[in-house]
Steps between C-alpha positions, in 0.01 A plus 500: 500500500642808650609777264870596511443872542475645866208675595552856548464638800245721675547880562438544897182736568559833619374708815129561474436769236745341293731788498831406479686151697414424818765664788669260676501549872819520720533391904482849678724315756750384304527830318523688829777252639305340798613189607193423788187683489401686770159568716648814548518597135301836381449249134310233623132695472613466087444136506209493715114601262264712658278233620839388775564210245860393402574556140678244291814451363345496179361860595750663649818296342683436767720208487363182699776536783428841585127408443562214806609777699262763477166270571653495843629883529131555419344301729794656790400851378141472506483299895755781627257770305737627240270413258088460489316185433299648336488871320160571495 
């Protein structure tokens, strides 16, 4: 028979050291007002690790329409060599 009372909840875990609540990450784009990202934009090397790899959304926060658009940009920027494939 299930009990009456609701189970209480869980506290979310915090950022690794456990010092203080995790920081919730905002879309650079959006933030910045850019409606289409660009190959020619000076930001794209921020979303791009040092092995040439495309970061996340989960990484970098952006939101998953301006995420759509920079795989592309990326892959413009790097063919037209704006950006490296590889930074080694």
């Amino acid at each position: 028979m299930p009990s009456s009372r609701p189970t209480p909840r869980r506290e979310k875990k915090s950022r690794a050291g456990g010092i203080g609540p995790a920081r919730r990450r905002f879309c650079y784009f959006c933030e910045e007002n850019i409606e289409e990202v660009d190959f020619k934009s000076h930001a794209l090397h921020r979303f791009v690790s040092d092995k040439g790899k495309i970061r996340s959304r989960r990484i970098t926060g952006t939101c998953r329409r301006h995420q759509n658009q920079l795989g592309p940009a990326i892959k413009q920027a790097r063919e037209l060599a704006l950006l490296p494939y590889a930074n080694r």
